[in-house]
C-alpha positions as CSV (number, residue, x, y, z in Angstrom):
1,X,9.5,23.4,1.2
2,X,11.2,21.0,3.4
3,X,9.6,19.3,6.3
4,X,10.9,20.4,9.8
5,X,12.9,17.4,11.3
6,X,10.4,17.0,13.9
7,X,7.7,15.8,11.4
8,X,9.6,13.8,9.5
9,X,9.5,10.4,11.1
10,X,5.3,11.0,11.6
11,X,5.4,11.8,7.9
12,X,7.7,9.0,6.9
13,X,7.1,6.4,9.7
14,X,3.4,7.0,11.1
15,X,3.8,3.4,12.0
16,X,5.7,2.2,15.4
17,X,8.4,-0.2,14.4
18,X,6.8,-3.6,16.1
19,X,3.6,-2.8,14.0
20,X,4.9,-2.5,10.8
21,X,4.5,-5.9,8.9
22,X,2.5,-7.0,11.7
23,X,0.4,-10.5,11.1
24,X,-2.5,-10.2,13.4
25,X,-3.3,-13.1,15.5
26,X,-6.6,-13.6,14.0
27,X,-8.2,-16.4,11.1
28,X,-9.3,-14.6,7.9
29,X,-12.8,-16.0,8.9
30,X,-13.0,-14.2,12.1
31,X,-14.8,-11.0,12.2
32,X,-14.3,-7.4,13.2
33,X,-16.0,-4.0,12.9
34,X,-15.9,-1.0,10.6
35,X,-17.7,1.5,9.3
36,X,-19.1,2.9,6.0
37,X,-21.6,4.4,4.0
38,X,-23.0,2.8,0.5
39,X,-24.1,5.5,-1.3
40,X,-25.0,3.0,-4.5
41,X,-21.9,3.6,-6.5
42,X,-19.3,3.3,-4.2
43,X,-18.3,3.1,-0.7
44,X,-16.7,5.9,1.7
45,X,-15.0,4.3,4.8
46,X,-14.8,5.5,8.4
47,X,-10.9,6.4,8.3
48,X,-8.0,8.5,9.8
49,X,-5.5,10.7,8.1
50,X,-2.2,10.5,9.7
51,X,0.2,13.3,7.8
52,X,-0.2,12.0,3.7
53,X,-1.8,8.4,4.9
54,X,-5.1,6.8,5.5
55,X,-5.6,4.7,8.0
56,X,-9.4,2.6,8.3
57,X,-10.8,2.5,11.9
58,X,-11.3,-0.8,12.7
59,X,-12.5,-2.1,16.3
60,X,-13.5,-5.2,18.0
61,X,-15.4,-3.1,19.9
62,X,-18.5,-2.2,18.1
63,X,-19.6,0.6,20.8
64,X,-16.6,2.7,19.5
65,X,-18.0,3.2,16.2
66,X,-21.4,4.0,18.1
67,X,-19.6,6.7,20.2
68,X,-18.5,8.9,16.7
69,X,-21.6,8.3,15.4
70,X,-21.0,5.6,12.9
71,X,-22.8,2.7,12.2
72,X,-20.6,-0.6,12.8
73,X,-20.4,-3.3,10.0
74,X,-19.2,-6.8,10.4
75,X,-16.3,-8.1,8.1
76,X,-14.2,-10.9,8.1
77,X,-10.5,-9.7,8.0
78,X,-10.1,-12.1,5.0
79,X,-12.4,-9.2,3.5
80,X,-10.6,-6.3,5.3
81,X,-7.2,-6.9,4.2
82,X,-8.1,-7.1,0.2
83,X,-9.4,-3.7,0.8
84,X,-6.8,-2.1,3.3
85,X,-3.5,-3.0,4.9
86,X,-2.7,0.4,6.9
87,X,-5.2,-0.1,9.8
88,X,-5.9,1.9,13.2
89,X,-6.9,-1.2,15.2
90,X,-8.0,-1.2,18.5
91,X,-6.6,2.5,18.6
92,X,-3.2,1.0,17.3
93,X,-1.7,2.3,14.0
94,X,-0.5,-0.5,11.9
95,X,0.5,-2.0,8.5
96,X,-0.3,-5.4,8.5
97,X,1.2,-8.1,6.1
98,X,-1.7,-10.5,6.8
99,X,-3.9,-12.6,9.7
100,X,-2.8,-16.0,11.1
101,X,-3.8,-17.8,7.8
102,X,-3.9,-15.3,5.2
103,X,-1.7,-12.8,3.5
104,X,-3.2,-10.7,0.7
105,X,-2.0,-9.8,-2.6
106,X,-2.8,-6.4,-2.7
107,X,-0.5,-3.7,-2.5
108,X,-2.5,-0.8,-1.4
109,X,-2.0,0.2,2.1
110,X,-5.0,2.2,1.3
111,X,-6.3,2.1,-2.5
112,X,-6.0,5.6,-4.4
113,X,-3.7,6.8,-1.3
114,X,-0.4,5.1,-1.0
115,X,1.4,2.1,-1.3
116,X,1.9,-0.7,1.5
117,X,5.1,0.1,2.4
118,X,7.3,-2.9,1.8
119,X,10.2,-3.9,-0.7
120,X,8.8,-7.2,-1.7
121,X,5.1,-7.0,-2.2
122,X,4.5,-8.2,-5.6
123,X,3.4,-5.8,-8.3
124,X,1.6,-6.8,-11.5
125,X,3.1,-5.5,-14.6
126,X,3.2,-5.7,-18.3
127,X,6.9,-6.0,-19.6
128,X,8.9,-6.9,-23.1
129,X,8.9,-10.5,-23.1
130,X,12.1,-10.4,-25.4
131,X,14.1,-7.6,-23.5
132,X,13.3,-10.0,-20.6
133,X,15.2,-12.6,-22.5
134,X,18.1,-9.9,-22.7
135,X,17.8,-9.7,-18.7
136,X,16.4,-6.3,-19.6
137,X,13.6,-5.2,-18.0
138,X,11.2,-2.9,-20.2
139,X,7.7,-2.7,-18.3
140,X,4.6,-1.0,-20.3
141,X,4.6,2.8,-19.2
142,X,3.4,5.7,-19.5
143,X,4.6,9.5,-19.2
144,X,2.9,12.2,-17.4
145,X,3.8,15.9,-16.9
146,X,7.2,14.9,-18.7
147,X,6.9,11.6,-15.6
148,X,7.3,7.9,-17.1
149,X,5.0,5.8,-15.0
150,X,5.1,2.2,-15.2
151,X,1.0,0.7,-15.6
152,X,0.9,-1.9,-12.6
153,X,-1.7,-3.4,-10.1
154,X,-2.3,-6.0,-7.4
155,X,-3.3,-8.5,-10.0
156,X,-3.0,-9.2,-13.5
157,X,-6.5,-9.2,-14.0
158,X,-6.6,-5.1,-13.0
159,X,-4.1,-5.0,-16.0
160,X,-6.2,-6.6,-18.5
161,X,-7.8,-2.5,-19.9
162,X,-4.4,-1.2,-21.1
163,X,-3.6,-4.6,-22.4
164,X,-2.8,-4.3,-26.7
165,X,-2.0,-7.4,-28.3
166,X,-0.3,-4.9,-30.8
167,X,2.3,-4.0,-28.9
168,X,5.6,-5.2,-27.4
169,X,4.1,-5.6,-24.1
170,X,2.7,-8.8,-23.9
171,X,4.0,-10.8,-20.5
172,X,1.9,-10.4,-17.7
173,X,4.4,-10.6,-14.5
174,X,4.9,-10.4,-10.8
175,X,7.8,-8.0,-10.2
176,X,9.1,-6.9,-6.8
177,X,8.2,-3.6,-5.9
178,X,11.5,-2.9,-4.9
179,X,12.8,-4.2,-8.3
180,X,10.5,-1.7,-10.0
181,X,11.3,1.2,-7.4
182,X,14.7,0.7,-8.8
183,X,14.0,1.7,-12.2
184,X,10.8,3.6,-12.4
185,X,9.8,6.5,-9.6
186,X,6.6,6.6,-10.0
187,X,3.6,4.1,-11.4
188,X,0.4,4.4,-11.9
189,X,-3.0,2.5,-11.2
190,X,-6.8,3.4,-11.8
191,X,-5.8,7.0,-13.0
192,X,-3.8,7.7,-9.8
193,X,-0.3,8.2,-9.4
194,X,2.1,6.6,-6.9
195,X,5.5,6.9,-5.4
196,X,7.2,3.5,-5.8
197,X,10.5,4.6,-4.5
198,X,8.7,6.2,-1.4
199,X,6.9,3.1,-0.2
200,X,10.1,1.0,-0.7
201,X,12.1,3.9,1.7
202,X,9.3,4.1,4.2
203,X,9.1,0.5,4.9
204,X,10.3,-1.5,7.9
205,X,13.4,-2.9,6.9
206,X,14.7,1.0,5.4
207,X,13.7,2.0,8.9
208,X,15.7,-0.8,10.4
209,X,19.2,0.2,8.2
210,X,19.4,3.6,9.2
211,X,21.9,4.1,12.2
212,X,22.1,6.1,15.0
213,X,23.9,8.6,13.2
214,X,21.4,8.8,9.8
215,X,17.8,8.9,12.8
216,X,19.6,11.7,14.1
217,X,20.1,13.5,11.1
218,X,16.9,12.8,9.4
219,X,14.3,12.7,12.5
220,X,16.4,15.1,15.2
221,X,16.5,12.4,17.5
């Protein structure tokens, strides 16, 4: 089922250009609010769902926590950005790229929901050091539902569990996501699935390309 051409720039772009890749103007040692609940094993955030993407509340403004009923919790935005990068802040949807004096290596917009929409964030993979040598890129994979996925992370450390010494894939590397968009659809971290290609289409500079003509036929506008 196709998506009515109303709904597709919400769906695709949730985001208002000049917030996309934002920095916000604040030192990762400065504090803000959010809101969640510990339950011992994990923690389940105060966020909004904006069409397929999460978005965590996050407020200066402790009281607006207080007014839906949710308890507010300082955090540095050092803290918050290793944990989330698509934000509702200050009642302003956002994907941020990092504070002032900090830019985060993770490539979650929001963990086990999407990617941070952006061609360059780096991706950690496992490839084929000697096809590398070829200028062939061979990354460790894995297929699902008749789907290769390519095994990546935010760090190399996340990679270390499907890591065999046995096996061709032995160089632990920093790829593009863009790069790996290019080759593989989908990828997968921490038993979810992801669409590499969508996050690399969805991002600010995609949304920047299209023309007059292309908004028009894609959003209606």
């Amino acid at each position: 089922m196709s998506i009515d051409k109303s709904k597709r720039r919400r769906y695709l772009f949730p985001v208002e250009q000049e917030y996309m890749d934002f920095y916000v103007p604040k030192k990762w040692f400065e504090t803000t609010y959010v809101s969640y609940i510990d339950d011992g094993e994990s923690l389940t955030w105060f966020a909004s769902s904006i069409s397929d993407k999460v978005f965590l509340e996050v407020n200066d403004d402790p009281e607006y926590f207080r007014q839906h009923d949710k308890e507010p919790m300082v955090i540095t935005w050092r803290a918050l950005l290793d944990e989330f990068r698509a934000l509702n802040y200050n009642d302003q949807l956002m994907y941020v790229y990092g504070c002032d004096n900090y830019v985060p290596n993770n490539i979650f917009a929001a963990a086990g929901n999407h990617l941070y929409p952006n061609e360059t964030v780096l991706a950690s993979v496992l490839i084929d050091p000697d096809q590398y040598a070829k200028n062939e890129l061979h990354c460790k994979t894995i297929d699902i539902d008749g789907q290769t996925c390519v095994q990546f992370s935010s760090t190399p450390n996340e990679l270390v569990g499907v890591f065999n010494p046995g096996d061709k894939f032995t160089m632990f590397s920093a790829l593009p996501l863009g790069i790996l968009a290019d080759k593989y659809r989908y990828g997968i971290f921490d038993e979810t699935i992801y669409d590499l290609l969508l996050a690399v289409t969805s991002s600010k500079s995609s949304l920047t390309s299209l023309t007059d003509e292309m908004k028009k036929e894609l959003f209606g506008e």
